[in-house]
N, C-alpha and C positions, 0 to 999 in steps of 0.2 A: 592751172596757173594759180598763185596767190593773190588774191587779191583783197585788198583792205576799201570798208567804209565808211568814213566819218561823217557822220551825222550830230550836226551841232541844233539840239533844238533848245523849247525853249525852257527845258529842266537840265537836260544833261547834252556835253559832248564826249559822244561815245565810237570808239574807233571799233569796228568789228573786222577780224582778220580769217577768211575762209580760204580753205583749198576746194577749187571749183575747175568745170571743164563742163560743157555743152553737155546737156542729155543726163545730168545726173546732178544728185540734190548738192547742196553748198556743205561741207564740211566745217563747222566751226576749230578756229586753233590758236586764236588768242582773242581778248575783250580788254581793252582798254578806255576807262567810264570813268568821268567827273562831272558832279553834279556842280555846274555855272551855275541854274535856274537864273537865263538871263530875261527872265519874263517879271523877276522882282529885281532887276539893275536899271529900271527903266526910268527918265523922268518924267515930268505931270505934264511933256507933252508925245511921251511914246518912244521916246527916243534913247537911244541906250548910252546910259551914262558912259565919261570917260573912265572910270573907274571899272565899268563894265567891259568895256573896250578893252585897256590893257588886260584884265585880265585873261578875256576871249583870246588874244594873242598867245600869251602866256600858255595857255590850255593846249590851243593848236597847234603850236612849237612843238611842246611834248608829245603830243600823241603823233605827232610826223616822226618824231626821231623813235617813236617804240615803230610804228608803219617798215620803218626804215633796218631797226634793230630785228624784227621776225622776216626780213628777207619779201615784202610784196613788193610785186613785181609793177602793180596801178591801183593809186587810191582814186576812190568815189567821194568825190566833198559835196556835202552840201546844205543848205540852212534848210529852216522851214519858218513859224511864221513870226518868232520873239525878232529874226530879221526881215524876214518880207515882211509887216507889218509897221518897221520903226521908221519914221522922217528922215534918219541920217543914216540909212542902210545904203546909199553907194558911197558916203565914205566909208563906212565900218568895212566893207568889200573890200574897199580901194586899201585904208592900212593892213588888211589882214593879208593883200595880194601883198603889197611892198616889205612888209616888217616879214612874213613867214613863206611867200613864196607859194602859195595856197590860192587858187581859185576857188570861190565858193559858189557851189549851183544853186539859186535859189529857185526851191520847189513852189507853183500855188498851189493851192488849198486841192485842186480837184486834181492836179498831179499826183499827190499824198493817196488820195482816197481812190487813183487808177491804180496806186503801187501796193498799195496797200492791200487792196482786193485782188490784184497776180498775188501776190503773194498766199493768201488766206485758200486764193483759188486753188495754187499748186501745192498747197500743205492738203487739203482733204480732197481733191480730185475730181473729175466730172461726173462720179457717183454720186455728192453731195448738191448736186441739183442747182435749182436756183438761190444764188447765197446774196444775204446780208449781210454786210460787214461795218462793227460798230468799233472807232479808236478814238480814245481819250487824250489826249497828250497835253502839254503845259500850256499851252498855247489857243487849242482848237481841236474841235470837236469834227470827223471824218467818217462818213454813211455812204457808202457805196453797195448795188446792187446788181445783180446781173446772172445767168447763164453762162456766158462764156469767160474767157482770162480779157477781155473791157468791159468793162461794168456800164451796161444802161442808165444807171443814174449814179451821179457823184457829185455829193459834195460835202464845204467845208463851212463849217459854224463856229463864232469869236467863242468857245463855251469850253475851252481849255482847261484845266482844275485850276495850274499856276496864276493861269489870267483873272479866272474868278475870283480867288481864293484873297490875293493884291488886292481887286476892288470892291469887295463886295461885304470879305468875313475878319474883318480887324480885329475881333475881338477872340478872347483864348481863356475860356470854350465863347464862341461866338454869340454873339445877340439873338435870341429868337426873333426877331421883328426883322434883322438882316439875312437872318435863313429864309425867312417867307418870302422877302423881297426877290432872293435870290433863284429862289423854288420858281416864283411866279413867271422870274425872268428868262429863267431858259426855257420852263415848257413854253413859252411864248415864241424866243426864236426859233423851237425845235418844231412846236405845231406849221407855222409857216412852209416848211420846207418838206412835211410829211405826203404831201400830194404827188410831189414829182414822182416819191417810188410807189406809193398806194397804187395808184393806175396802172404799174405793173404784176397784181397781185402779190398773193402772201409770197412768201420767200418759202422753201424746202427747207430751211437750214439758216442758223443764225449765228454768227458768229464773233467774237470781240477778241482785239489783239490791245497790248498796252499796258503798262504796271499798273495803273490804275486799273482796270477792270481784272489782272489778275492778282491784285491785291483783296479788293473786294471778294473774288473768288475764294481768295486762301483764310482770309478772317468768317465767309460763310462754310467753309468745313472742307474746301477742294484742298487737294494732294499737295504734298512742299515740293518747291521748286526740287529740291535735292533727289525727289521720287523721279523723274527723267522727262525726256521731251515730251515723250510717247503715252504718259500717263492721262488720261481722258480728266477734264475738269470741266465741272460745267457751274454757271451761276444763275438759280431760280430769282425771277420777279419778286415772291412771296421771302426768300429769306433776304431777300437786300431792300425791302420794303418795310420788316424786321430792325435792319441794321441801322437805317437812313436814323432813326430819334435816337437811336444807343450813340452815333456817331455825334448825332449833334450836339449831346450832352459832355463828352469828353473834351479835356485837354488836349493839347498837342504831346501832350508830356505819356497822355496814356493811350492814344490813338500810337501811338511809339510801340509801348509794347502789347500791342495786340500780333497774333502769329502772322508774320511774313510784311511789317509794315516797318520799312526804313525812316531811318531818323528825317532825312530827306524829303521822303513822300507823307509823311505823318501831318504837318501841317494844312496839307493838299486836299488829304481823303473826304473830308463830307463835300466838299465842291463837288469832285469826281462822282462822289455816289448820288448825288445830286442831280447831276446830268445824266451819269449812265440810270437810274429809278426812271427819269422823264424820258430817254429813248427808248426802255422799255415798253414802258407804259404805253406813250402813243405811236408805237412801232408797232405795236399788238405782238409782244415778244415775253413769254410765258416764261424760257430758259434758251441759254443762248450757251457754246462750248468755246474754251479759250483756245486760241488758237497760238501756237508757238512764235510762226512767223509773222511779220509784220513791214513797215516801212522800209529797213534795213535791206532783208529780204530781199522785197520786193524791187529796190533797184538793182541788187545782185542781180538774181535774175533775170532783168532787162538787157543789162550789161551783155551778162554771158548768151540772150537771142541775137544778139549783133555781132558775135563773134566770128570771122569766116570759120565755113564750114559749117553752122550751126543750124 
């Protein structure tokens, strides 16, 4: 069957169209992506501007009618945390249900980080042992651990790039004194929450999905997207601990063109590297390999275990 999923988070809503059927991997056959970053339409008390709003409409409109124009047969909607997160997230639901006709599922944080690790699981396999799974997104930051396709430990940290990047790095190239602040801040919420999976020992296998982290990847010297799925990338502690002062010193203008950093995510990047340096670090994570699949993914293939016959 074809099936499509949109996923509105809170950088981009991006509609992914596969041919899929029980027992075999998801065939990608169309992408349809615009970057909202409804994580910077927000106001001073979290809540997604009107201006935010119609545009979200506007976005989701479209990418039903392309859903529509490649022939799937059931889309997958659903938010993650730029709308679980906001005060006026059952309206924003509510006009999004009335104006386009569109249910949106909103995911929590440790849904994300169950889905996300199916995913990471059924991309490298139960040779890969016990995995860690680290994702970056606009929003929040997702660690999940495990053995099997449920992860043992999961969860979900406010440590987004988007989300930081809004409160934290105003300035272009940013303030050293707000970098520190910002450094201090996440290894703080990250050490917190490093116990729950410590107690399960080291991980076999480390892994990170996310533009962010295969951004990072592609400015430390991994393969271009253009090289294929199948091409191994991996990201050293030691060169992204390299990168973390070259980034902080850059523009948004020249973090642009550095290889494989969209105009989009160029603003974002020292947050991200920011976060993912500190999950490294107190993760005890030397080098981690990107992993293709992710979020997306991962409720595909939820979808397709529930399918009779499956």
């Amino acid at each position: 069957m074809r099936l499509g999923v949109l996923d509105v988070g809170s950088n981009t809503v991006h509609l992914l169209v596969v041919d899929a059927h029980p027992g075999a991997r998801p065939l990608p056959a169309h992408s349809h992506k615009v970057e909202l970053r409804l994580a910077e339409l927000l106001g001073d008390d979290g809540a997604i501007s009107d201006a935010g709003v119609d545009r979200l409409v506007a976005v989701l409109d479209d990418a039903q009618r392309a859903a529509e124009d490649k022939g799937v047969e059931e889309v997958l909607p659903f938010a993650t945390s730029a709308i679980r997160e906001a005060p006026n997230a059952d309206a924003v639901l509510a006009r999004v249900q009335e104006e386009t006709g569109i249910t949106l599922s909103v995911l929590t944080g440790a849904e994300e980080a169950r889905l996300t690790f199916l995913a990471a699981r059924r991309w490298f396999g139960w040779s890969a042992g016990k995995l860690l799974v680290l994702d970056i997104g606009g929003g929040s930051l997702e660690v999940a651990y495990g053995l099997d396709e449920e992860p043992d430990a999961a969860a979900s940290l406010p440590l987004g790039a988007g989300r930081l990047t809004a409160a934290w790095l105003p300035g272009d190239p940013p303030d050293p004194a707000d970098i520190r602040a910002l450094r201090r801040h996440v290894r703080t919420e990250i050490a917190r929450r490093v116990g729950e999976f410590s107690r399960h020992g080291a991980p076999d296998h480390t892994v990170a999905t996310s533009k962010t982290f295969k951004q990072l990847a592609r400015i430390a010297g991994a393969a271009r997207s253009s090289d294929g799925l199948y091409t191994e990338r991996r990201l050293t502690r030691k060169a992204l601990q390299d990168w973390v002062p070259k980034l902080a010193g850059m523009t948004t203008a020249q973090r642009t063109a550095l290889p494989g950093v969209s105009d989009g995510r160029a603003p974002q990047l020292l947050a991200g590297a920011l976060v993912a340096e500190a999950a490294m670090e107190l993760f005890e994570v030397e080098e981690l390999e990107i992993c293709p699949w992710a979020l997306r993914e991962g409720v595909i293939l939820r979808r397709l275990d529930h399918l009779p016959g499956a």
